[in-house]
N, C-alpha and C positions, 0 to 999 in steps of 0.2 A: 504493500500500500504506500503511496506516493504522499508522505506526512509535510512534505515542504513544498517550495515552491518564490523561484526568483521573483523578485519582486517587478510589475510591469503593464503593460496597460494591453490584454489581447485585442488586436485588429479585428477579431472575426467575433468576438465577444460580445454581448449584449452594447446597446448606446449608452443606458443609462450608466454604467461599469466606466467607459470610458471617457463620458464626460464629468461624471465625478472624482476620476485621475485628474483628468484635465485640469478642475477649478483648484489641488492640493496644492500651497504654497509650496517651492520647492527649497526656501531658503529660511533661516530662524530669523532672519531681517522682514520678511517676508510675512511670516505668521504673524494675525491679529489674535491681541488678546493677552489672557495668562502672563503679563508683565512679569511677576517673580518667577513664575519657574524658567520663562523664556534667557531670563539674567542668568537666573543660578544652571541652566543646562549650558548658556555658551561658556559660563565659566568652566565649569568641566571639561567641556569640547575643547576651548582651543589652550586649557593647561596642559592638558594630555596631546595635543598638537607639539606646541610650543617642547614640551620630553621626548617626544618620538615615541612614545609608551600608549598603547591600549586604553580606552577611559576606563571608569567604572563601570560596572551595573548598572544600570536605568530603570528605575522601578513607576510606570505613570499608573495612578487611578483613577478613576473617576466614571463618571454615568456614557452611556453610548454618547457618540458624536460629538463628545469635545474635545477631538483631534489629538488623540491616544497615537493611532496609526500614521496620521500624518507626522505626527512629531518623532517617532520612528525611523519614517522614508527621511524629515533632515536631518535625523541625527548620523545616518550612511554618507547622506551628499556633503555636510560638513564634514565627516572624514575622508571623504574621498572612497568610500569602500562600497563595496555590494552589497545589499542588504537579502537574508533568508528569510522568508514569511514560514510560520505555521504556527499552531495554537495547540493550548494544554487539550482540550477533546478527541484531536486528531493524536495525541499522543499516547495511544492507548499502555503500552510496554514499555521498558527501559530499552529494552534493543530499538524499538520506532525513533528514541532520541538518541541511542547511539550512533544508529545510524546517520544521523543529522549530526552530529558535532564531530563525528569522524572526518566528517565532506568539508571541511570549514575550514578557509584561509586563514591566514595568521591576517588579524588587524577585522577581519568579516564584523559582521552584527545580526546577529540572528534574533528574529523576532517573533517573540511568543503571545499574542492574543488570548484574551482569558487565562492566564496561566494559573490560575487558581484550579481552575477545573480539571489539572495534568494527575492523570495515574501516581498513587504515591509510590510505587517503586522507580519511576521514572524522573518521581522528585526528589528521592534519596539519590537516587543517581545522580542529579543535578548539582547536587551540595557541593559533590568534590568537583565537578568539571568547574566550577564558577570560580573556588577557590584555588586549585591546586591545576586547573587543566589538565584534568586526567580522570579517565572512567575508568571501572573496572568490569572487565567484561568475563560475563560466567559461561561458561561453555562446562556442557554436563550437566544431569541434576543427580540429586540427591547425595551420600556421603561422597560419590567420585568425581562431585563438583568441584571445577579449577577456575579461582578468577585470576585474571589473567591483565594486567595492566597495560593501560593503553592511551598513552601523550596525545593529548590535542592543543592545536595550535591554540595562541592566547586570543580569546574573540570580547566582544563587547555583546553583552545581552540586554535586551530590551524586552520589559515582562509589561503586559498589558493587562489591569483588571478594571471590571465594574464590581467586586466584591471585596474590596480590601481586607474586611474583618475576615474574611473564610482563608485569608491568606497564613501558610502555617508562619509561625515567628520564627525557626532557623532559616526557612526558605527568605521573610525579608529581610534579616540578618544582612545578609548575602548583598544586599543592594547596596553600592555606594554612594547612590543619590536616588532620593525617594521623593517624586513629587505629587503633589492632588490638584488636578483640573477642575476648577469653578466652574461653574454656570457661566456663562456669558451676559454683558447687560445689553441694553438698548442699543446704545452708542457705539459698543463695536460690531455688534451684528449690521448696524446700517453699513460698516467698513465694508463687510463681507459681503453683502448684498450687493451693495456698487460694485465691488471688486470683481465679484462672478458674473456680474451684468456684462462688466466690460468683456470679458473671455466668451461669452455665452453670445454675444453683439446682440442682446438685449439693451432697448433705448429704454430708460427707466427715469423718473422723477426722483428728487430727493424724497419727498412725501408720498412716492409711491415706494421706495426703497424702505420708510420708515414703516409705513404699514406692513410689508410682509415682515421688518424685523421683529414686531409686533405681536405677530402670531406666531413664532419661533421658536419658543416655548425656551430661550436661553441658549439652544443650540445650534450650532453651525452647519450640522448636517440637513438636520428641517429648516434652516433658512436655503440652504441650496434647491431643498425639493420644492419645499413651496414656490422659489423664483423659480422654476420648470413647470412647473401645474400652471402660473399667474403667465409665464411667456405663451404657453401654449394657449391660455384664451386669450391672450392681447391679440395672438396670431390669427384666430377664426372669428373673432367677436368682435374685433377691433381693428385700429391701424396698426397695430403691432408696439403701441408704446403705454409703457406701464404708467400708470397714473394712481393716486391714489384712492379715487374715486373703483378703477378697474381694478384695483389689486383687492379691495374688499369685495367687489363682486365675483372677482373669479375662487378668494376665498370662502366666501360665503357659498358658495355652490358646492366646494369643496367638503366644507361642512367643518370649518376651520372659524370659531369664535373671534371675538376682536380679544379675548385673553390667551387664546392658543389651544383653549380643550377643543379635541376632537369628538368624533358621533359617540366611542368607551367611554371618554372620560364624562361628556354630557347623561347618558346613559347609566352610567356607577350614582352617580349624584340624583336625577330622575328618582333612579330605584332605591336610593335612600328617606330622601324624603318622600316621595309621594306611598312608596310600600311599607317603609318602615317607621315612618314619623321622625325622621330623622337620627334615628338608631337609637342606641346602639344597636349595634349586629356583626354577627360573625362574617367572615371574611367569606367561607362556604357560602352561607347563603346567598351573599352580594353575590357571591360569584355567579351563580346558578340563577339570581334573578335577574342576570342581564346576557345570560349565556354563552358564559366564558371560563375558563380553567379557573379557578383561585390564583395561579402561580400567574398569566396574564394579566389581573388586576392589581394583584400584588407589585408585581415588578414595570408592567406599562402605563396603568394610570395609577396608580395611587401616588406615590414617589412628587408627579407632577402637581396632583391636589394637595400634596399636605404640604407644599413647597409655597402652593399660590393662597395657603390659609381656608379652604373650603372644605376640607374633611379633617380630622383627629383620628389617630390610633391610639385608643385607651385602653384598660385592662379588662375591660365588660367587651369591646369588639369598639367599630367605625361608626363615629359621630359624626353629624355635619353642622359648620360653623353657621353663625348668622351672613355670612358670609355668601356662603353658597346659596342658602334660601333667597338671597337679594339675587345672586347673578343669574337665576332661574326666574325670576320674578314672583316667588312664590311667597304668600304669608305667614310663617310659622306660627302651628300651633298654640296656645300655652304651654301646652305640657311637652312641648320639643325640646330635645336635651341642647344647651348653647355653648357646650364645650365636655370637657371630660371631667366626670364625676371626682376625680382621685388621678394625682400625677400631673403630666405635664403632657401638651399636643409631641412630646418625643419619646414618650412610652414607645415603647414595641412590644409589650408582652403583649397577651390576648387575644392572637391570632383568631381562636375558634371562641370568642365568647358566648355567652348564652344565646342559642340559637332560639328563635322567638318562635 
């Protein structure tokens, strides 16, 4: 099974694949946003430049699409090296990543996506390659098992997660520079926007640029999509130039809020207050009353509502703010709960509370 994979844009490959290569800064001068890690990553870069020496470790976290992978692809092109794509899921064995760090140039940057999610025998194998560059490889099993030592050149790893806490603590040990990706605000998303306009030769307003920033939800990847969905009705609906008059109408069609909740996240909030009185309620039921996995609401909308102040995670199950009843238009009850009973809107216990 083919666990890797050079980093690169396929010709024959989907459009949307490659014009999302397309719009990836390719330089750290380049990239908006993230001001302190952006500092503290060229300082690494070009002191390990400046030595002739390997950098460290690179450890990024943070939620999808706040330029985890991109910052990846510059941290190769600031070295001058090739960068190796694969991720902890594809790594099912310790042999799948021996294989990959045997194949690896001295100076390479091999980059792991999700790597919380990697096989733990394949993450104790990692320990030593990080530290010591060198695996040991077991040929045999049982008592006339022989590990058998095996140098690998010195690479630079790049660990990408959205789960930080699930991260084991010898594996971040291991990292010599560990950063966390913020949200993005208004002001640089509108960066992003123009910037992809221009590459995309999308003619765009300031004030249409600011509307799609708008519903972005903080992130750069859904600001990219969104200017794809809003250029493609300027193109059929329109003269082809985004405005922001048209950016809300092609959003709105879309089914994209002027706060950024999409049809789930409108949908979770509906089925709270309107089924539940505004909870509490377990996590299951939500789930089921909008006909969805738990682990989808959990991880797709929720995350974004309890960020924009509309839902609470209490220890009884999800409450919805005064908040949310206003951006639904709806009057809350008396008797609707207006925050969490016990604790703080940062609880996380209570996943399954009392199922009503």
């Amino acid at each position: 099974m083919d666990t890797n994979r050079l980093v690169g844009p396929d010709p024959e490959g989907p459009d949307e694949e490659v014009v999302e290569a397309a719009l990836r800064p390719k330089r750290l001068d380049d990239f908006v946003g993230q001001e302190r890690v952006r500092e503290q990553l060229g300082l690494v870069l070009h002191s390990a430049l400046r030595r002739g020496r390997t950098p460290d470790h690179v450890l990024l976290s943070g939620g999808p699409g706040l330029g985890k992978t991109t910052l990846a692809m510059i941290i190769a092109a600031e070295l001058g090296q090739p960068l190796r794509v694969s991720s902890g899921p594809a790594i099912e064995r310790a042999g799948d990543l021996a294989a990959i760090l045997s194949t690896l140039a001295e100076g390479e940057v091999l980059f792991l996506d999700e790597i919380h999610r990697m096989a733990r025998p394949a993450e104790e194998m990692l320990y030593m390659a990080m530290e010591d560059f060198r695996v040991d490889v077991v040929v045999g099993k049982g008592p006339g098992a022989t590990a058998i030592p095996l140098d690998i050149a010195p690479f630079t790893l790049v660990g990408a997660t959205t789960r930080a806490g699930m991260l084991p603590g010898p594996l971040r040990d291991r990292f010599g520079f560990v950063a966390h990706m913020d949200f993005y605000g208004a002001a640089e998303l509108e960066v992003i926007v123009r910037r992809s306009a221009r590459l995309l030769e999308v003619e765009i307003t300031d004030d249409g640029a600011a509307e799609v920033a708008g519903r972005s939800r903080g992130t750069p990847r859904i600001a990219n999509r969104l200017l794809r969905r809003v250029r493609d009705y300027a193109e059929v609906r329109a003269d082809g130039v985004v405005t922001e008059e048209l950016a809300r109408s092609a959003l709105d069609l879309y089914e994209v809020d002027e706060r950024g909740l999409d049809r789930l996240d409108r949908a979770v909030l509906a089925a709270l207050l309107g089924k539940f009185g505004g909870g509490p309620v377990g996590l299951s039921t939500l789930a089921v009353s909008v006909g969805e996995e738990p682990e989808t609401v959990e991880v797709v909308a929720e995350p974004f509502l309890v960020r924009q102040g509309l839902l609470a995670r209490t220890p009884r199950g999800r409450v919805a703010t005064p908040a949310a009843w206003a951006h639904l238009g709806l009057t809350p009850p008396p008797a609707a709960p207006f925050g969490p009973p016990a604790g703080t809107l940062f609880d996380t216990d209570g996943d399954e509370g009392p199922e009503p």
